[in-house]
Structure formats: structure tokens, C-alpha cells
ZAMI-794031 format. One record per residue: residue in three letters; z, x, y of N, C-alpha, C in turn. Coordinates in pm, whole numbers, padded with zeros to 5 digits, always signed. Atoms other than C-alpha are relative to their C-alpha. Layout:
// residues N
ALAZXYZXYZXY...
// end
This chain:
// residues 378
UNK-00085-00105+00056-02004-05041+05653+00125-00063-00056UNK-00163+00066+00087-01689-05104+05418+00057+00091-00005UNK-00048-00115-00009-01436-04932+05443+00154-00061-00102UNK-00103+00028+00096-01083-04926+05217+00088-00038+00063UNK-00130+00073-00057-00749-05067+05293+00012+00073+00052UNK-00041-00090-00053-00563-04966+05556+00092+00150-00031UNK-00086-00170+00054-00410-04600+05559-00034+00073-00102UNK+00090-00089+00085-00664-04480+05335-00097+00040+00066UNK+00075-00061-00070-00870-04210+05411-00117+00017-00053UNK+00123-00024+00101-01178-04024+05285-00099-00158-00027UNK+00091+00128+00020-01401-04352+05359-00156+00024-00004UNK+00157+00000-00052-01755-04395+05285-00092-00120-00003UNK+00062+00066-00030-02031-04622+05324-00144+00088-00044UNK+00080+00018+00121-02304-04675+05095+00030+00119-00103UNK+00003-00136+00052-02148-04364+04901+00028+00103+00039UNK+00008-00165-00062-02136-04115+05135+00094+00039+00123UNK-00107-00003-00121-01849-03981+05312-00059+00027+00115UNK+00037-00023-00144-01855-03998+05674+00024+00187+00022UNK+00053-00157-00019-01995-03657+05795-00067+00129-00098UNK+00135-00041+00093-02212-03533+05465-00096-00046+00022UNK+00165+00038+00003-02555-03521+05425-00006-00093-00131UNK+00061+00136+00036-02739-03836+05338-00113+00042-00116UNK+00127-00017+00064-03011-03632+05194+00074+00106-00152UNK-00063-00014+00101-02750-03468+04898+00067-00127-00051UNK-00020+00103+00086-02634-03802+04813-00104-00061-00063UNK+00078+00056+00027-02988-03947+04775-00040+00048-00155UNK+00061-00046+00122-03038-03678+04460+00107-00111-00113UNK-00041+00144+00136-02762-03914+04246+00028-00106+00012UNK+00068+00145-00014-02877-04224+04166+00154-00054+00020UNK-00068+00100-00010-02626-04529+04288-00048-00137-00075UNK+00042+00090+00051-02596-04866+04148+00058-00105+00051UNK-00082+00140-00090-02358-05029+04358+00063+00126+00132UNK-00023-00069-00117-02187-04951+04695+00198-00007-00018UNK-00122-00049+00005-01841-04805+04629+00077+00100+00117UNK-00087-00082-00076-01540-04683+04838+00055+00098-00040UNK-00059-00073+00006-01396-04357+04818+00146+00032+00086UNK-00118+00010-00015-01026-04355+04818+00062+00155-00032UNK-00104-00125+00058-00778-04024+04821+00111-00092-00056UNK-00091+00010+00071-00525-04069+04571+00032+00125-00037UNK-00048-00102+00065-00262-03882+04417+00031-00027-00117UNK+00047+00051+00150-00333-03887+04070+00122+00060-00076UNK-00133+00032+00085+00065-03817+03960+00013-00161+00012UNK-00087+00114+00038+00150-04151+04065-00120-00108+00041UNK+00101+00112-00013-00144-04417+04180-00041-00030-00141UNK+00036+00038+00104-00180-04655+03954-00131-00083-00026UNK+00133-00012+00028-00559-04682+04013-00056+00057-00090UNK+00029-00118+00060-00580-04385+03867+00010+00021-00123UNK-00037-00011+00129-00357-04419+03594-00105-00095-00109UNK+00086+00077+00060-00551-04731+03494-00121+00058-00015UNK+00102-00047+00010-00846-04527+03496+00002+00070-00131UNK-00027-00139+00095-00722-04232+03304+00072-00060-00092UNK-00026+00032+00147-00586-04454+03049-00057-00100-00054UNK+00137+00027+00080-00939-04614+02969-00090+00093-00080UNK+00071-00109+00077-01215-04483+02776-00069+00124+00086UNK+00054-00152-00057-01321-04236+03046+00094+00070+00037UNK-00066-00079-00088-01004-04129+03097+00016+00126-00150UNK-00033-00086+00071-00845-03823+02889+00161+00028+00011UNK-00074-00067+00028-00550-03602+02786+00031+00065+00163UNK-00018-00117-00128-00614-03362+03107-00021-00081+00097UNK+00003+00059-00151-00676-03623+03386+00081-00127-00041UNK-00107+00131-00001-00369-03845+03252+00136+00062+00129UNK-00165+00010-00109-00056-03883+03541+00089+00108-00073UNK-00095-00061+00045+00189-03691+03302-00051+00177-00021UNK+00045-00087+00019-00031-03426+03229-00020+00115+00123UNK+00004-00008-00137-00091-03352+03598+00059+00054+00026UNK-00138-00004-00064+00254-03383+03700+00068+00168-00094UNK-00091-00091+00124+00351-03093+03380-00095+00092+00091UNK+00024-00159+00008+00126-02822+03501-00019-00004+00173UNK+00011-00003-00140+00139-02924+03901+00168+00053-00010UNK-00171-00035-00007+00551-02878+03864+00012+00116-00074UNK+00003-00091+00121+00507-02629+03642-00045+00147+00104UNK+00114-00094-00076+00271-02375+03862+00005-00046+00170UNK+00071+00053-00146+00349-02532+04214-00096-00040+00051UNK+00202+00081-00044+00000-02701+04250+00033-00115+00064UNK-00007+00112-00104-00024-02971+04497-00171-00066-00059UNK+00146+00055+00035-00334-03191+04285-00069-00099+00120UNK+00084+00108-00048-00585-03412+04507-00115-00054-00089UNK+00093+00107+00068-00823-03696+04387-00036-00030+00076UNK+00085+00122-00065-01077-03919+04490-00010-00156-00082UNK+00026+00187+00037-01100-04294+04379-00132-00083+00017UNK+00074+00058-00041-01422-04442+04358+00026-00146-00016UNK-00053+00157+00015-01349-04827+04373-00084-00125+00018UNK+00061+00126-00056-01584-05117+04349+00003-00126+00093UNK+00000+00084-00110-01648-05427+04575+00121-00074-00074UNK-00121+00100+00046-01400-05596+04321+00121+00035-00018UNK-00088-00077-00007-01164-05360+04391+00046+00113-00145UNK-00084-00110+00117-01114-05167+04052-00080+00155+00026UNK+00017-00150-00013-01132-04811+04003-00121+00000-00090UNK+00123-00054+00093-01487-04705+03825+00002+00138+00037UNK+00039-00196+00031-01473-04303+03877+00114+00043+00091UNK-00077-00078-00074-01229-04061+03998+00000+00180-00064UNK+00050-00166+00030-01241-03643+03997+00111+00071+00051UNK-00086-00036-00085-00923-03452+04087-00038+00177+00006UNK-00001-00154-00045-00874-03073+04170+00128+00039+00024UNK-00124-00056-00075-00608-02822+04267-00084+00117+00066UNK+00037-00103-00074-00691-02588+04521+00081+00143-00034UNK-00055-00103+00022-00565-02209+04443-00021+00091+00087UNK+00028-00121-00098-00491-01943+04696+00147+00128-00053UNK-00130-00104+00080-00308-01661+04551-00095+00152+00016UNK+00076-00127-00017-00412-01228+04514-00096+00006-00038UNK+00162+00041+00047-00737-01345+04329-00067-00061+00102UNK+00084+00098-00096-00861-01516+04664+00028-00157-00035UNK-00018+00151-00024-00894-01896+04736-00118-00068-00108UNK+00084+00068+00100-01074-02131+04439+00061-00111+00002UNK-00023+00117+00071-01090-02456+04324-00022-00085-00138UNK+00005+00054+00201-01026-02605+03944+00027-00144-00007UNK+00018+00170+00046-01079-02928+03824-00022+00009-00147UNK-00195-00026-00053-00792-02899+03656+00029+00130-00079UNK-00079-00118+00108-00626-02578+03538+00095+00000-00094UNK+00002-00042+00108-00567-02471+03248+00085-00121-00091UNK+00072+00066+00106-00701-02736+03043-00107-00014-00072UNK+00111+00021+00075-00970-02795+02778-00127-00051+00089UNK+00078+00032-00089-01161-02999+03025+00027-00082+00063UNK-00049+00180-00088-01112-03259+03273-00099-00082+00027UNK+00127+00062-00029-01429-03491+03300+00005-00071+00128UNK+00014+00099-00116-01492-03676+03584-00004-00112-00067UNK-00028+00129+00104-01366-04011+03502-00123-00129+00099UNK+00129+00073-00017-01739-04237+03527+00010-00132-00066UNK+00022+00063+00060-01706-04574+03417-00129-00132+00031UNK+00164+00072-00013-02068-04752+03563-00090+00112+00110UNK+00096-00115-00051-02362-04576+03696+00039-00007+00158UNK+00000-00028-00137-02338-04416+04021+00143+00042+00056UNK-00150+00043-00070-01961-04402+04063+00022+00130+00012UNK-00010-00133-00073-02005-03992+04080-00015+00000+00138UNK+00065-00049-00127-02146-04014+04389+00132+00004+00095UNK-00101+00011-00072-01887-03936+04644+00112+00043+00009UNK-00143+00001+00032-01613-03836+04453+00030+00183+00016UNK-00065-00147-00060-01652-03463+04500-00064+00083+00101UNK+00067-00010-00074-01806-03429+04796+00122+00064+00110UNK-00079-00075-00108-01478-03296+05014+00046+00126-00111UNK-00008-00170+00094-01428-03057+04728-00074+00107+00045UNK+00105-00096+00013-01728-02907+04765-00058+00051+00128UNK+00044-00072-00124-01744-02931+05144+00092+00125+00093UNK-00029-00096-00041-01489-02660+05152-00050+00144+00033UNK+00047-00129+00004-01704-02406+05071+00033+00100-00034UNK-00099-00082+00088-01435-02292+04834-00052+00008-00173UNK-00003+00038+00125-01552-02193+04479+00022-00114-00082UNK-00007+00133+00077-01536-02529+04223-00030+00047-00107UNK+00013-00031+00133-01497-02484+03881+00058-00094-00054UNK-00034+00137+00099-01501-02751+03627-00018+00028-00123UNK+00056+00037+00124-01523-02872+03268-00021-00107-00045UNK+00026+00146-00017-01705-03153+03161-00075-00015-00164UNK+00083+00016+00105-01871-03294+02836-00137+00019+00085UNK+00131-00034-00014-02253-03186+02846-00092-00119+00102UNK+00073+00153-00042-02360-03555+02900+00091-00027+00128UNK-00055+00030-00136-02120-03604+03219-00100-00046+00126UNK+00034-00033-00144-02281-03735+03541+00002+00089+00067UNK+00013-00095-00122-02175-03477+03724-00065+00141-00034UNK+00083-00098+00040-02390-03216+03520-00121-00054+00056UNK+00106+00081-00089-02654-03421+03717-00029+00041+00144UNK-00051-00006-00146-02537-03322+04043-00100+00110+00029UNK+00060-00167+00001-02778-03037+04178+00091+00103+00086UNK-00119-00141-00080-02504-02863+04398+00121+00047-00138UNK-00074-00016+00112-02349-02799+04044-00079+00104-00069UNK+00075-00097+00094-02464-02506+03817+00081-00018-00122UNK-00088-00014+00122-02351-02448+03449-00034+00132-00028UNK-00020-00129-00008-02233-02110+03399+00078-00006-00118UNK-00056-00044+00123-02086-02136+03060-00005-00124-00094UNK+00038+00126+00063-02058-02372+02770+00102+00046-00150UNK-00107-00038+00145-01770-02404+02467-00055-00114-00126UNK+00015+00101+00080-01776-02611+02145+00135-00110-00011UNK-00082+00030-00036-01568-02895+02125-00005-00073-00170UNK+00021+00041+00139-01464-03103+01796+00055-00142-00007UNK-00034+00074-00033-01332-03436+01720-00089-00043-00180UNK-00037+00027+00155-01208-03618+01391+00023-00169+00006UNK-00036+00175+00015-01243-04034+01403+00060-00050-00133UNK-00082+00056+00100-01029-04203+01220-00015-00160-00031UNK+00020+00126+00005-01077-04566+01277-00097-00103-00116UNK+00021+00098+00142-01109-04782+00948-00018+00073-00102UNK+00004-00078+00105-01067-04485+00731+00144-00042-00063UNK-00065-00029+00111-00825-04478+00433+00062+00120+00010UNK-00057-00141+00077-00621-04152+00352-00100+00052-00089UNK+00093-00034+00093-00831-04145+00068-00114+00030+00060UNK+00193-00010-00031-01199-04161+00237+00028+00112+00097UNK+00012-00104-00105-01050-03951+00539+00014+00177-00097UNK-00039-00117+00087-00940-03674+00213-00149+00030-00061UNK+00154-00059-00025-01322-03682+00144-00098+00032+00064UNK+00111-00012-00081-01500-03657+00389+00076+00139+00091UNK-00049-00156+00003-01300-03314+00465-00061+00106-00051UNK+00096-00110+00117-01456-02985+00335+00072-00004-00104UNK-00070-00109+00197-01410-02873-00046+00060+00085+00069UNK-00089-00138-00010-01310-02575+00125+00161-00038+00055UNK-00106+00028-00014-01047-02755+00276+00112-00060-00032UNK-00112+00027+00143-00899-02946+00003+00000+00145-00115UNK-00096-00123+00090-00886-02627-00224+00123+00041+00076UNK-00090-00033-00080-00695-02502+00061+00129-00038+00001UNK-00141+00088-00023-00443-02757+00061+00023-00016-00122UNK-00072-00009+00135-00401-02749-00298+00088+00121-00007UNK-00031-00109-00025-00349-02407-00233+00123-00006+00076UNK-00171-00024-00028-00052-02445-00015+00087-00067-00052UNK-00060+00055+00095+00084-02682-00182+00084+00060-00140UNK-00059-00070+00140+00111-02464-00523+00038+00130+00059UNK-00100-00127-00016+00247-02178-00268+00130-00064+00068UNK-00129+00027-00009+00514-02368-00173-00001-00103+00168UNK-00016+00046-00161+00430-02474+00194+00029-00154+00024UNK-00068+00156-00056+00625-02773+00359-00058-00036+00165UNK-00021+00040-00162+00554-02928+00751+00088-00104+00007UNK-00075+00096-00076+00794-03097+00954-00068-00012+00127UNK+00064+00030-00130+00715-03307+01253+00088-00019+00084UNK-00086+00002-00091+00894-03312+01536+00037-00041+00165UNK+00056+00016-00145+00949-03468+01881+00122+00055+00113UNK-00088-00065-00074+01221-03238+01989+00034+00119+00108UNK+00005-00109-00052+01264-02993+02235+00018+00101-00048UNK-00007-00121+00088+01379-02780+02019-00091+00088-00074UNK+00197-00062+00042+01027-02781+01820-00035+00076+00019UNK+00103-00056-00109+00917-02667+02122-00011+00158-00008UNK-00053-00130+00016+01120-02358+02150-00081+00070-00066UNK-00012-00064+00143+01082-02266+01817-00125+00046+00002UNK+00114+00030+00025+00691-02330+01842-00038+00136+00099UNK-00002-00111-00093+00675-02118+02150+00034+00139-00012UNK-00097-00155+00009+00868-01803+02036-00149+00052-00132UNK+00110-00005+00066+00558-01832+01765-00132+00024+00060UNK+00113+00025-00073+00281-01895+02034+00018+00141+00088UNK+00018-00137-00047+00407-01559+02201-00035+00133-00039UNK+00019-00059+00057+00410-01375+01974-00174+00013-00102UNK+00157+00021+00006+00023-01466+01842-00045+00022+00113UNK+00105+00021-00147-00108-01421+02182+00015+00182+00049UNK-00069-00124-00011+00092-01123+02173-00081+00142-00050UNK+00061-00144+00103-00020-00914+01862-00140-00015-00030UNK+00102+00032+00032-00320-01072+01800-00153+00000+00094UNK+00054-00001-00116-00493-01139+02089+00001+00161+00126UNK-00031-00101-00115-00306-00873+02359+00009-00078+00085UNK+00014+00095-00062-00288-01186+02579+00127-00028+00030UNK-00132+00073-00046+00029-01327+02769-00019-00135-00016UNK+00030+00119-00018+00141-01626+02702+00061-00108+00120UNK-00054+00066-00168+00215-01940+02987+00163-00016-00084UNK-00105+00015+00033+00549-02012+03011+00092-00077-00070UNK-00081+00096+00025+00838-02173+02849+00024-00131+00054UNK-00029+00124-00087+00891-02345+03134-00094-00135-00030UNK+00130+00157+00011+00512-02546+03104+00070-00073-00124UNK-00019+00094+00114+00614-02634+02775+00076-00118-00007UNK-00119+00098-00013+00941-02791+02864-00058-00087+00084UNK+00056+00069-00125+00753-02953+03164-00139-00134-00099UNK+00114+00115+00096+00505-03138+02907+00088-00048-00066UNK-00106+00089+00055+00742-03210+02688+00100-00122+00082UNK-00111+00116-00055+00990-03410+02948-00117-00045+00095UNK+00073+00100-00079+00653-03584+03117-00004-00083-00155UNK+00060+00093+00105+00556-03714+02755+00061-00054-00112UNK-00117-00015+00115+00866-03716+02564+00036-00156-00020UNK-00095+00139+00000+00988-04096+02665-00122-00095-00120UNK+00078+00111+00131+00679-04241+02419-00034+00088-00112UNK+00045-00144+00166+00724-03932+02152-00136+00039-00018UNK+00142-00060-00032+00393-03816+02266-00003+00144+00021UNK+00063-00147+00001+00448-03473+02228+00118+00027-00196UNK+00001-00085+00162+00468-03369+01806+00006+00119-00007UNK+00016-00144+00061+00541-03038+01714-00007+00043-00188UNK-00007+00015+00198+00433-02983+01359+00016+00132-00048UNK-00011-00145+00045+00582-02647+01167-00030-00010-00192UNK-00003-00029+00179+00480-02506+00845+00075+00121-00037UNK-00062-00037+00063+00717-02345+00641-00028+00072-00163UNK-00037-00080+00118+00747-02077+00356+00077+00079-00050UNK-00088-00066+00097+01008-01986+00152+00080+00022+00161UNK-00100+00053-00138+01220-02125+00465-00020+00074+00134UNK+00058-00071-00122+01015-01910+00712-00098-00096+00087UNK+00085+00042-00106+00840-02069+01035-00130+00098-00028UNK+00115-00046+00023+00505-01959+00893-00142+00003+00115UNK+00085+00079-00098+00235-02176+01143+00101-00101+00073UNK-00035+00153-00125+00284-02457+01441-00084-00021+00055UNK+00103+00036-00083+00124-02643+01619+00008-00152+00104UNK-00073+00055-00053+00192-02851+01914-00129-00103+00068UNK+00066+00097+00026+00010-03211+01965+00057-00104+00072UNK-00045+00117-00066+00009-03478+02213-00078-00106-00014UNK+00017+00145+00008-00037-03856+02237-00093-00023+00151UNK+00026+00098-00107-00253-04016+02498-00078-00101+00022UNK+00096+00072-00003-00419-04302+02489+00010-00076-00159UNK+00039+00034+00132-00544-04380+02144-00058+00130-00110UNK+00042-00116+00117-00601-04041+02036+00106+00119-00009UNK-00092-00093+00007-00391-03750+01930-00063+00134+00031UNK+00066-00092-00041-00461-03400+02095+00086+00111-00029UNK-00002-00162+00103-00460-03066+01907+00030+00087+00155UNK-00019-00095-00137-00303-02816+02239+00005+00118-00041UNK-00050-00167-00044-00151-02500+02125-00003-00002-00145UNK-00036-00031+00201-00118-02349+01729-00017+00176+00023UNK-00058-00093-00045+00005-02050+01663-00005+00048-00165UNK-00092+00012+00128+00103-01882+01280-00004+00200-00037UNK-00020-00144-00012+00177-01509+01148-00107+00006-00083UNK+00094-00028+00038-00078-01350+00999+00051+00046-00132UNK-00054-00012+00122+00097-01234+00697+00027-00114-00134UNK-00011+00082+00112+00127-01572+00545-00102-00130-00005UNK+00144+00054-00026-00225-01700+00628-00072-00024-00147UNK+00032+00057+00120-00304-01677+00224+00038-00132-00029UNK-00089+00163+00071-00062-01938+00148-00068-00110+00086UNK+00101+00118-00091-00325-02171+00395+00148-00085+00058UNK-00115+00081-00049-00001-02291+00588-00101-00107+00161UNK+00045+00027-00100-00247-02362+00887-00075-00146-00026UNK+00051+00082+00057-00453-02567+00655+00076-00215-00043UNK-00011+00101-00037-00197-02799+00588+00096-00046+00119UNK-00048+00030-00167-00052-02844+00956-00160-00146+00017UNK+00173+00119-00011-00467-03031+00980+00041-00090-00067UNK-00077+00129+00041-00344-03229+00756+00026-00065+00004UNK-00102+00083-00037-00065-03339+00847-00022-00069+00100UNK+00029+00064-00159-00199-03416+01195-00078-00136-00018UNK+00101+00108+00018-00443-03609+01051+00066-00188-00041UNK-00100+00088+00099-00200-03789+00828+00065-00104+00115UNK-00102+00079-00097+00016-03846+01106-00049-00084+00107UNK+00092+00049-00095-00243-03958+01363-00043-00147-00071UNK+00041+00118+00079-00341-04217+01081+00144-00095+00034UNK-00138+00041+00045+00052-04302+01036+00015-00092+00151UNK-00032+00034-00129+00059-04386+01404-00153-00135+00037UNK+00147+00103-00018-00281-04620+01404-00087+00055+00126UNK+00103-00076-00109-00460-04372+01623-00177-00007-00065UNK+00137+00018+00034-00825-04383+01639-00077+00150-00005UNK+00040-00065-00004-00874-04047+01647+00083+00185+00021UNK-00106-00157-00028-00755-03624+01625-00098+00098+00101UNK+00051-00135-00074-00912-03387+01927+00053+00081-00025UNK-00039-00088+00046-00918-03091+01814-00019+00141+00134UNK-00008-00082-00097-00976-02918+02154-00178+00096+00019UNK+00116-00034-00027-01245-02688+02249+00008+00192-00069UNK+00003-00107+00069-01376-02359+02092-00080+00065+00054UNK+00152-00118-00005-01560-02013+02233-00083+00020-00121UNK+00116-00047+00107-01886-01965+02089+00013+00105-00033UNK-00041-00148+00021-01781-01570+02108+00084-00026-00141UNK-00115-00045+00160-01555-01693+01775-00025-00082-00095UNK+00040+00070+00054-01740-01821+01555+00064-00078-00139UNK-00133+00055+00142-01467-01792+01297+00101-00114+00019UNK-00066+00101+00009-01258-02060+01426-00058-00126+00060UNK+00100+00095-00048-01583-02283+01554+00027-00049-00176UNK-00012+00027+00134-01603-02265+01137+00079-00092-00042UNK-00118+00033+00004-01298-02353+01078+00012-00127+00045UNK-00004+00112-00034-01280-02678+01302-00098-00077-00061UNK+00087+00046+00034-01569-02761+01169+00023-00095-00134UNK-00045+00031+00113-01447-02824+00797+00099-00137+00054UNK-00073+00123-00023-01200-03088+00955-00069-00066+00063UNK+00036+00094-00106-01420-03238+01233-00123-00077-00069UNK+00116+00066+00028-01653-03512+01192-00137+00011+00094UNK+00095+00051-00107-01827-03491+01578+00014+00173+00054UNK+00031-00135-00091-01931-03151+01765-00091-00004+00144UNK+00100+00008-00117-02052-03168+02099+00075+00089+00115UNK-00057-00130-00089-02042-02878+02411+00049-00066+00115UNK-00118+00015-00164-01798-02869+02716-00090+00088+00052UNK+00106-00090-00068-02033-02704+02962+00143+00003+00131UNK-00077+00032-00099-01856-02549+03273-00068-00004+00103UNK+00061+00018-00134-01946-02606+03603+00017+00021+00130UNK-00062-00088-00130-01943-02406+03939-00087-00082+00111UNK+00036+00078-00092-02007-02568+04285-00011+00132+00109UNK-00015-00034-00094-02031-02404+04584-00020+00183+00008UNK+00020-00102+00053-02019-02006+04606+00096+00089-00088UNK-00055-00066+00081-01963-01773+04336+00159+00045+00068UNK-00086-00054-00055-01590-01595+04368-00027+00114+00020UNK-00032-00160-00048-01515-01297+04532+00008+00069-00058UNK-00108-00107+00083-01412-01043+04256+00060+00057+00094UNK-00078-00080-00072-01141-00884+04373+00025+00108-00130UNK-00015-00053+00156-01198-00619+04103+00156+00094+00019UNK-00107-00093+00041-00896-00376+04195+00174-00109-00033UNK-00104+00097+00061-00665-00736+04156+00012-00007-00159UNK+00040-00011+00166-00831-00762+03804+00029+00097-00050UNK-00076-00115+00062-00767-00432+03729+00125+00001-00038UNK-00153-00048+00033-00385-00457+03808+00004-00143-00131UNK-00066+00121+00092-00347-00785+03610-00074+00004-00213UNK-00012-00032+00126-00516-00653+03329+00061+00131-00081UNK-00052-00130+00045-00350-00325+03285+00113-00076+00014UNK-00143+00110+00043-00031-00577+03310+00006-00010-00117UNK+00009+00061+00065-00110-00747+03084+00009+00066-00117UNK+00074-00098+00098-00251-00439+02843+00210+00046-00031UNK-00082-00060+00085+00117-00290+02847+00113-00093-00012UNK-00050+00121+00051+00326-00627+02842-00004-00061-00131UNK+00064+00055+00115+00103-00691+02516+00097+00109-00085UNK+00018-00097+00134+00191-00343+02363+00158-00048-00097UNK-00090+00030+00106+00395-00333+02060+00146+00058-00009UNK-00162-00028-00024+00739-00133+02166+00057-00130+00080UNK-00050+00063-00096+00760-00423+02449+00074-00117-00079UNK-00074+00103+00041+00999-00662+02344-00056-00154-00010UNK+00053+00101-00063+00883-01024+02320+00097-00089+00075UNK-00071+00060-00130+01120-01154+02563-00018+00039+00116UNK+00050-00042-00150+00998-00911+02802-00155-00048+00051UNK+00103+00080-00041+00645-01026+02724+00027-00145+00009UNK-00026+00131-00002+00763-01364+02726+00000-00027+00181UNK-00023-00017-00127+00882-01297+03088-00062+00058+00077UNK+00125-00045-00125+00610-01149+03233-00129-00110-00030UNK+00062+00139+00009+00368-01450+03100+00072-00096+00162UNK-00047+00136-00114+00601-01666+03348-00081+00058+00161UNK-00004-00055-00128+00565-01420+03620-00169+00013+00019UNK+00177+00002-00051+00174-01373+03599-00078-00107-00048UNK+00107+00054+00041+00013-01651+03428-00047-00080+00056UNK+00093+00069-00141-00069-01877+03740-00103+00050+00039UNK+00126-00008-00103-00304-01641+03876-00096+00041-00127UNK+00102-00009+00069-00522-01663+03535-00094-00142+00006UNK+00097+00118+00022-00663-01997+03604-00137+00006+00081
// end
């Protein structure tokens, strides 16, 4: 038996934490005999080194973590899978949630997806095995192809589209063709209506971007949006390497569209966008893509995520589409047993929500009730 340095817990041997069954680890395959380490995936820099390789991401980076754990009071846990040569090959975090919706677990809230970070075969095994021996709901998101869609104590209970724009050894020029026609008319199109973007790595952006993002979520949707606060809370985790862009488009000196865009790694990530619906002819949205693209180039990034899309909307699956080069599904994934409905909770939080949305309510008041309820939507 091997076990990890001292004062680490969560140990297993050949894979399998002490006190699980032998005969649920046997269903995924191993390839080597790895330790399972708890970490806390704000600050271990196992972790970080993990999550800022190619299996890591946007949503299971340290800063990212830290913005919506400080943000929402979440207390995150991890696991560490760690080879005989000591490096990190897989890690899976979670936040546990106990609030008027009952007790669940997300891996991670409210993000696009968080993958289980896999970098040689077998290194799932282990890593969410005290998750799951709560016997607390588990809800994930993972690319399709993930290991842990492998897992049989895993179901997939839903499935989004996701998009993604490589950039690496393109030109301006070749990346301006290989765009739709529809989306260069477009951008001729704003162009000859006048539309400008600025980029921005200011808090202020943010604001500005935000008072936009409430108001879309607002009239459009009926939807609250999260708070000011998260925003500011991403912004001052990612701010010290200008990893958070806010890009606005402008008409006839009006905040038309935005759209707010972080750094991690080697790729640039499409988060929040927002724009009025009144000046949606003038394609202001159109060139925001653009620009991202532009700017993602400008920066020697290898690449623009464009985030993930319901199949329920097919109109803005479309839409990504014309910019993206790669399409492949985020499947989600539930562990353990279904939740509780607590339907008369659901009730109140959507009849909240219903007159928070309506149109006498001020948006500062919906602004302020977003803060106050949007934790217990994850």
C-alpha cells in the first residue's frame, strides 16, 4: 500500500479509497497505481499546475474558484490524483450546497463546465469517489468524451452545444475567411452604421457591462441577474495579468452591446454578452466577435471559447456557429440520487423572480434582488 505525504488524507491504494467498494472501482480501467490527495484547489499548487495544462480550463483554474467561492460563500473541495513520480495527472473539485432547495453537490457552480482534469489513463479512478459516497446529489459538466462519462455510477441527464474558434497559425486575413459570408456582410454592415468597440481591462468596463447584462436578463429573458459583486470578484482574481477584457460596442455614442472575456491559459473565454435589442440591425454584436477574435490574435492566443449553448435555442447555436470552427457537446452528469424537488421552494423563487423581472420594477431593485437570490439557482 502507498500512501501520500504526511498530513494528507483521503489515501488510497491501488486506486481505491480506503473503505469503497473494490468491485465499483474495477468498472474503470487503471493504468498505473495513483494516490489520492485532498487539496484545496484556491491555493495548491498541484492543482494549479494541473489546471494550467491542457486538461485544465477556465472553470477549474485557482482564480476562478476563489471569484465565485468568495463571491457565494462556498467552501470548494478537490481530490489530487498523483503519480508514483509525484505529479498531479487528474483532479475533480466540487462545492457542496445546503440552502432552502435541500443539500446538492456541483462540480462547479455556475460555470460552462468543469471537466475532470485527466491527463493519462486511469487517473479518474478515485477522484470522485468521497463525492459520491455522500449520497448527496452530484451534478457535473463535462465534454462528451471525458472519462468520467465512463463511470457507471454517473448518468447523463442533459447535453448543451459548445463552440470553439482556433487560431493558431492563422493570419487576420485567412481567420476573415474562414468566417461566414453572413458574417462579414455583417461587419461591413456595422461598420457603414457607424459602430465602434473599445476594449477594456477596467473595472469600470465592468460596471458599465453589468448595468447592460441586467437589464438583458431582465427584459428579455425575465431572468435575474448574479451579482455585481461576482463580477468585481472575477475581475480582482484576474485583473493582475489583464485577463479579464470587457469589450463595448458603441452607436452614435450609445453602449449598444458588451461582452465580457477572460484570459486563461492560452485561450480567451467568451463569459457574459449582453446588447439592447433596438440596435441589433446595426450588427453591433457582430463586431464585438470580431474584435475578440482580433484581439485574441493581438495577444498570440491559440484560441476564442465561445462557451456553451442550449439546444432549446437554436438561434444562437446558429449564430456561434458562423464564427466557430469546432462544435462538440457538454453532456451533464448526475451521480448519486436524483434531488428532492422542493416544488413549493421553486414556486416562491420563481414567482420572485417573475415580479423582480416585471417592467415597473426598477433595475436597481432587480439588480438587488439577483444578489439576494441568485446562490440558490445553482
Amino acid at each position: 500500500m502507498r500512501t501520500a505525504p504526511a498530513g494528507q488524507t483521503g489515501i488510497v491504494a491501488g486506486g481505491t479509497l480506503a473503505g469503497s467498494s473494490d468491485h465499483v472501482r474495477a468498472h474503470v480501467k487503471e493504468s498505473t497505481v495513483n494516490a489520492i490527495q485532498r487539496v484545496d484547489p484556491r491555493t495548491d499548487p498541484g492543482w494549479q499546475r494541473l489546471a494550467g495544462g491542457p486538461a485544465g480550463g477556465l472553470f477549474t483554474s485557482p482564480p476562478w474558484i476563489r471569484a465565485v467561492s468568495d463571491s457565494y460563500d462556498f467552501t470548494p473541495e478537490a481530490r489530487l490524483s498523483v503519480s508514483d513520480a509525484g505529479e498531479p495527472v487528474g483532479g475533480f473539485a466540487w462545492v457542496t450546497v445546503d440552502d432552502i432547495r435541500g443539500e446538492r453537490i456541483s462540480s462547479l457552480p455556475f460555470c460552462d463546465r468543469a471537466d475532470p482534469m485527466v491527463v493519462e489513463p486511469g487517473a479518474w479512478a478515485g477522484l470522485a469517489d468521497d463525492a459520491l459516497a455522500t449520497g448527496t446529489p452530484l451534478t457535473m459538466r463535462c465534454f462528451s468524451d471525458n472519462p468520467a462519462t465512463a463511470d457507471p455510477r454517473l448518468r447523463a441527464v442533459g447535453e448543451v452545444a459548445w463552440h470553439h474558434t482556433p487560431l493558431a497559425g492563422l493570419t487576420e486575413e485567412e481567420l476573415y475567411k474562414k468566417i461566414s459570408s453572413t458574417s462579414r456582410r455583417n461587419l461591413k454592415a456595422a461598420d457603414r452604421n457607424g459602430v465602434t468597440v473599445t476594449a477594456s481591462t477596467e473595472l469600470d468596463a465592468v460596471h458599465t457591462f453589468h448595468k447592460l447584462h441586467v437589464g438583458l436578463r431582465k427584459r428579455k429573458y425575465r431572468l435575474l441577474a448574479q451579482p455585481v459583486e461576482f463580477f468585481e470578484k472575477i475581475w480582482q482574481q484576474f485583473t493582475g495579468e489583464d485577463a479579464v477584457i470587457t469589450l463595448l460596442a458603441e452607436v452614435d455614442g450609445e453602449i449598444a452591446a458588451g461582452a465580457m472575456y477572460l484570459v486563461w491559459g492560452d485561450k480567451l473565454y467568451y463569459k457574459f454578452g449582453a446588447s439592447l435589442s433596438e440596435h441589433l440591425p446595426k450588427r453591433p454584436n457582430d463586431a464585438l466577435y470580431w474584435a475578440a477574435l482580433k484581439l485574441a490574435m493581438s495577444r498570440g492566443l491559440t484560441s476564442v471559447d465561445w462557451g456553451v449553448s442550449d439546444l432549446d435555442q437554436p438561434g444562437l447555436v446558429s449564430y456561434k456557429r458562423k464564427w466557430a470552427s469546432e462544435e462538440r457537446r457538454v453532456v451533464t452528469l448526475r451521480g448519486g440520487p436524483d434531488p428532492t424537488p422542493k416544488s413549493e421552494v421553486g414556486a416562491m423563487l420563481g414567482e420572485l423572480t417573475r415580479l423582480f423581472t416585471e417592467e415597473s420594477v426598477p433595475d436597481e431593485i432587480s439588480t438587488q434582488a439577483g444578489a439576494l437570490l441568485y446562490r440558490h439557482f445553482c
